[in-house]
C-alpha positions in Angstrom: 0.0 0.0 0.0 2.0 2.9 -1.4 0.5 6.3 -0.2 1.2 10.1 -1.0 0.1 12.6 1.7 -1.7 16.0 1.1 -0.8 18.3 4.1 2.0 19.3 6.4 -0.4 19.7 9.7 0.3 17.7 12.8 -2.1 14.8 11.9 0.2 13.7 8.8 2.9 13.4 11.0 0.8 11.2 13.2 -0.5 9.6 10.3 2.4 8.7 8.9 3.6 7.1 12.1 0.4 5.2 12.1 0.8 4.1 9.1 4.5 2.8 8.9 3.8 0.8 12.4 1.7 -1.4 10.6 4.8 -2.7 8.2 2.2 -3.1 5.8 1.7 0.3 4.6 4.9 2.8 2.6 4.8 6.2 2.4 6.4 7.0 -0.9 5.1 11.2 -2.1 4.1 14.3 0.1 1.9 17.1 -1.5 2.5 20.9 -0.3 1.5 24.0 -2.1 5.2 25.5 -1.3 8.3 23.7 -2.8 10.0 24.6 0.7 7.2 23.0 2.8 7.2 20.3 0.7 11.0 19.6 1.0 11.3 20.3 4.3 8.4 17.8 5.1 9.5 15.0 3.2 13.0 15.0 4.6 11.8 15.6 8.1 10.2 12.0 7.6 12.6 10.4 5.0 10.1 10.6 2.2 11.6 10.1 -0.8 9.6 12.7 -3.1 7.7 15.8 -3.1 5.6 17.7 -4.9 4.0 21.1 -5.2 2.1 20.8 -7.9 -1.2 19.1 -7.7 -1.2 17.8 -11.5 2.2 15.7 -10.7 1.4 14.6 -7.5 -2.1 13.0 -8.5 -0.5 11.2 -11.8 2.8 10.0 -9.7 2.8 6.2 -10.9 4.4 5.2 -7.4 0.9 6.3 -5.3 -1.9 4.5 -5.2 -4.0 5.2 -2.3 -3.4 9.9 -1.4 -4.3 10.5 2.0 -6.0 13.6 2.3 -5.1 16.3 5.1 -6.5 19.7 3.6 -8.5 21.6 5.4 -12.2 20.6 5.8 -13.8 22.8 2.6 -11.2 21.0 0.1 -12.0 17.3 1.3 -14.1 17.1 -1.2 -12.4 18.5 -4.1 -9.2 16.4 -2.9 -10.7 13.3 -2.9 -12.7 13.8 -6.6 -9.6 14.7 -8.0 -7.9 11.9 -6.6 -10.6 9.0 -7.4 -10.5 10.6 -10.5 -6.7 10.1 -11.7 -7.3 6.5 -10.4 -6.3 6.5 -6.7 -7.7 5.5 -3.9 -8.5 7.5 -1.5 -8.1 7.8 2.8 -9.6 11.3 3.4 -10.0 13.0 7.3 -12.9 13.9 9.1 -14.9 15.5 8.7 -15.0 13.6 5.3 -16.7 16.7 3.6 -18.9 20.0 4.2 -22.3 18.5 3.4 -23.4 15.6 2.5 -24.3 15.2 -1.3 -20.7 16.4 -1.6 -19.9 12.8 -0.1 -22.8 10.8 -2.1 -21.1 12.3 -5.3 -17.3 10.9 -4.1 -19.5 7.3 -3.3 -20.8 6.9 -6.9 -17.6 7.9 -8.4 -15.4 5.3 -6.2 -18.0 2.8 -7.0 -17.7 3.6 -10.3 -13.8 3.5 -10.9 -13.6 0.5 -8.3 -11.9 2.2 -6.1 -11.2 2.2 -2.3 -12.6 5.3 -0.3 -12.1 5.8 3.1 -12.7 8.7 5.9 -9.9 8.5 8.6 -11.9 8.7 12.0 -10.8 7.1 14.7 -13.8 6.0 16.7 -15.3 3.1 15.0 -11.7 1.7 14.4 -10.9 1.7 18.2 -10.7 -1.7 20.2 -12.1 0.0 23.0 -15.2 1.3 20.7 -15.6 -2.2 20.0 -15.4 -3.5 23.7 -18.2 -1.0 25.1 -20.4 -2.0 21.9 -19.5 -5.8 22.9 -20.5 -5.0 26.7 -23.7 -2.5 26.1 -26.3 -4.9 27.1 -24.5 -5.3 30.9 -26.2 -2.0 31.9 -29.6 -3.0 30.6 -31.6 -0.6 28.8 -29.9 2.7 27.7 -31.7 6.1 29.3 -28.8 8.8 28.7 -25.6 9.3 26.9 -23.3 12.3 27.4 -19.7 13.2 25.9 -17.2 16.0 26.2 -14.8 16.6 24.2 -13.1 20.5 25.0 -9.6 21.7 24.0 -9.0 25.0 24.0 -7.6 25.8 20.6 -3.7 27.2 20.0 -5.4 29.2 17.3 -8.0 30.7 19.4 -6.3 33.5 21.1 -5.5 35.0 17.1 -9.1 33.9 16.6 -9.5 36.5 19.2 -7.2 39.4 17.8 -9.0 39.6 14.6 -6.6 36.9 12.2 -8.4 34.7 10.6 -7.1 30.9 11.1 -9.2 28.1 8.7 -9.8 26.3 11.8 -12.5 29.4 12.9 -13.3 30.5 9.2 -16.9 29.6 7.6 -15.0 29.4 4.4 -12.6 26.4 5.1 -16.0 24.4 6.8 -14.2 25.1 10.4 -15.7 25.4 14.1 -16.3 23.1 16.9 -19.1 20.9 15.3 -16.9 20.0 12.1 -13.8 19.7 14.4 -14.8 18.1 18.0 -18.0 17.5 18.3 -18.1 15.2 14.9 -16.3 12.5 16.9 -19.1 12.7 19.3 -21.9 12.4 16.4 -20.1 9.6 14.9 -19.7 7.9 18.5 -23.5 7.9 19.1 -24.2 7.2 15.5 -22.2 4.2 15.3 -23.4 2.7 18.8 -27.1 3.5 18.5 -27.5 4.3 14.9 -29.9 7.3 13.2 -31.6 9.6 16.1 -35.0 10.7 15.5 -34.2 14.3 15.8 -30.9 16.4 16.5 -30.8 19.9 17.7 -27.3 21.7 18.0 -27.1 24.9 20.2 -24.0 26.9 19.7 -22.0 29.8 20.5 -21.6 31.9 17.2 -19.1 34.3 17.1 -19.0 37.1 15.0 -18.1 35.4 11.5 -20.8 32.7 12.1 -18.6 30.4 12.9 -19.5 28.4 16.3 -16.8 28.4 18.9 -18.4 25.7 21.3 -21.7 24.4 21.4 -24.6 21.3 22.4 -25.2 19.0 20.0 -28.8 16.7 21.3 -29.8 13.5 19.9 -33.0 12.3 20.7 -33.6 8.3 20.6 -36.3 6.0 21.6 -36.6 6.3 25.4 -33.0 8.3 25.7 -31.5 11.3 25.1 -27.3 11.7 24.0 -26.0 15.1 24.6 -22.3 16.0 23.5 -20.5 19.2 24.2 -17.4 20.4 22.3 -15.7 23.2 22.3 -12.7 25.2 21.0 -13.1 28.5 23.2 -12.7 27.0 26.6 -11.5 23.7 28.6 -13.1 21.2 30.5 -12.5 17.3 31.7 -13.3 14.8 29.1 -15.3 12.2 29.0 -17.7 9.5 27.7 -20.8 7.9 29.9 -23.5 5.9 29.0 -26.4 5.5 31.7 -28.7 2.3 31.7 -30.7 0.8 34.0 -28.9 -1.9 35.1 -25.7 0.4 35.0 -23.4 2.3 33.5 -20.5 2.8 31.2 -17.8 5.7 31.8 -14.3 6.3 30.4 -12.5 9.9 31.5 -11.0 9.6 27.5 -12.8 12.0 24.5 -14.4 10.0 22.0 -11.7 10.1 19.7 -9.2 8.0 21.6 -10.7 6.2 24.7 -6.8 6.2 25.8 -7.9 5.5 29.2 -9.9 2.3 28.7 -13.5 2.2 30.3 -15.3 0.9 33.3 -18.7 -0.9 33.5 -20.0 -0.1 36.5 -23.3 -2.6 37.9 -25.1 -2.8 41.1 -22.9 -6.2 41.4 -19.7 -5.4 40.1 -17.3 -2.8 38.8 -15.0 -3.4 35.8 -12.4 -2.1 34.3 -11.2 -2.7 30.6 -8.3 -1.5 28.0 -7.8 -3.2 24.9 -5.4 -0.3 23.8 -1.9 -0.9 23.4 -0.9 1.5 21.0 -0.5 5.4 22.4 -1.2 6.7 18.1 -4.6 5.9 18.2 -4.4 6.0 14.2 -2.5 3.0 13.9 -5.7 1.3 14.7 -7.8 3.4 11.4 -4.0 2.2 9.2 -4.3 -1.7 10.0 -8.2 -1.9 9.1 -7.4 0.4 5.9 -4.2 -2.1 4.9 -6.1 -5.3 5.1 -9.5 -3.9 3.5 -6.8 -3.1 0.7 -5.2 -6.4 1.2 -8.8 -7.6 0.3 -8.6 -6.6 -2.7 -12.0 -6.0 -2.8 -13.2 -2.2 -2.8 -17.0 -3.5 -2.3 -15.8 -3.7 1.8 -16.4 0.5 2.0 -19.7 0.4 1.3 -21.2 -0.1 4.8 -18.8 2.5 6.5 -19.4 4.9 3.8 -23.1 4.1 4.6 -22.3 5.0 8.0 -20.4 8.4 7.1 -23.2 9.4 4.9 -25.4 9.0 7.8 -23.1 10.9 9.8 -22.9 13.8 6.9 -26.6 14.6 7.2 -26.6 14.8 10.6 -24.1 17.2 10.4 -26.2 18.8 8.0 -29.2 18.7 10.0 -27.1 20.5 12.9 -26.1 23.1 11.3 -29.0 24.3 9.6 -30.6 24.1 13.6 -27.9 26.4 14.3 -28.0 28.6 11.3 -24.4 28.0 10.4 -23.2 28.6 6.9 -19.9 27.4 4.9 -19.1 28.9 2.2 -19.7 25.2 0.6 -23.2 25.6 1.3 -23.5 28.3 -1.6 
């Protein structure tokens, strides 16, 4: 699996560690605007070419899957240029702004045979797995809440009036896109489609949101998740039933710490997480889908981000905010 990176961000460094633990997976092209960054990048992790031009890059005979690190309003455009010149394609999360963006990039993957995946996290963790494994120990679920708050490095120039993509409506930023997705996709993937989703934010002046609520309503429970970029909190994960509950002090994103299931009879304590680069585990499910052979395996998790995609959709709409994809 020979893969060219888009990006020079933090998460392509930890991507690329990710990747090369699994020994099955070679990182052989970086992609930068700027011939320096480029350089610079690909030395920094022994890469062996570079490219700044976008036309070279995508028609480099030694790639076959790009891995896409742009910011959130180029997903898209990334990964349609890339299923286009014939590559697969492993694009982050947020996979795109809105959602027919992501139903277009389906049909063409299916149509090119073609492997398409989003890189999040969650559904790839062993601890995901575990607390979906060990759900019906607290009997029937009543309430779900997450947190997931960092205060950003970028929000204090957020604050003197620069204009960083990570707070700018026109590169598909803000909490819900950035945080708070990984708690969508968390609930989504444990309890599938809510009936209804509300998402209450704080807006700043840009109409971009800085933190905010996000409610899903489900038969006979409720799942609320906070995120937020403007402040900091402790994170966490519970899940109330009535027979119990499930809690792990971890955001959504990583469960690092492992969970406990906590009963009227007993209290237990589980980690099935060896690996501190939570992305190795997204890298060794993308290697031996690709091992496969058989491009046919994305169609349920692209089901399941497509899902996601309209929620987000849905959210944003509730909370009147608008990217510059939207027009």
């Amino acid at each position: 699996m020979k893969i060219g990176t888009v990006g020079t961000n933090f998460i392509v460094d930890t991507f690329i560690e990710a990747a090369r633990k699994t020994d099955r997976a070679d990182i052989v092209s970086v992609y930068s605007r700027g011939k320096e960054s480029a350089a610079e990048f690909a030395k920094k992790h022994g890469i062996p070419k570079w490219h700044s031009e976008k036309e070279a890059f995508l028609n480099d005979g030694d790639i076959d899957f790009v891995y896409v690190a742009a910011p959130n309003s180029l997903h898209y455009v990334w990964s349609k240029d890339a299923l286009s010149a014939g590559k697969n394609v492993i694009c982050e999360k947020p996979f795109v702004s809105r959602a027919p963006e992501l139903e277009g990039l389906a049909g063409l993957a299916k149509e090119k045979g073609l492997f398409l995946f989003e890189a999040l996290t969650t559904p790839h963790l062993p601890n995901f797995r575990l607390i979906k494994e060990k759900l019906p120990a607290i009997g029937r679920v009543r309430f779900v809440q997450l947190n997931f708050s960092q205060y950003s490095s970028r929000y204090d120039a957020f604050r003197a009036g620069k204009n960083p993509n990570l707070f700018n409506p026109e590169f598909s930023g803000g909490a819900l896109m950035d945080l708070n997705y990984y708690n969508l996709c968390f609930v989504q993937r444990l309890f599938g489609e809510p009936a209804g989703i509300r998402y209450f934010a704080n807006i700043a002046e840009n109409g971009i949101d800085t933190s905010g609520l996000l409610v899903m309503t489900y038969d006979g429970f409720i799942a609320e998740a906070v995120a937020t970029k403007d402040s900091d909190s402790g994170n966490f994960v519970q899940i109330q039933g009535e027979k119990g509950y499930i809690i792990s002090e971890s955001t959504s994103s990583n469960l690092r710490s492992g969970f406990r299931l906590v009963t009227k009879s007993a209290v237990e304590q589980y980690n099935e997480q060896d690996v501190e680069n939570v992305l190795y585990y997204e890298a060794l499910d993308f290697t031996a889908a690709f091992d496969s052979g058989d491009p046919s395996i994305c169609a349920a998790p692209l089901a399941e981000s497509l899902g996601a995609a309209r929620l987000m959709d849905r959210a944003r709409k509730d909370a009147g905010i608008v990217f510059a994809a939207d027009r």
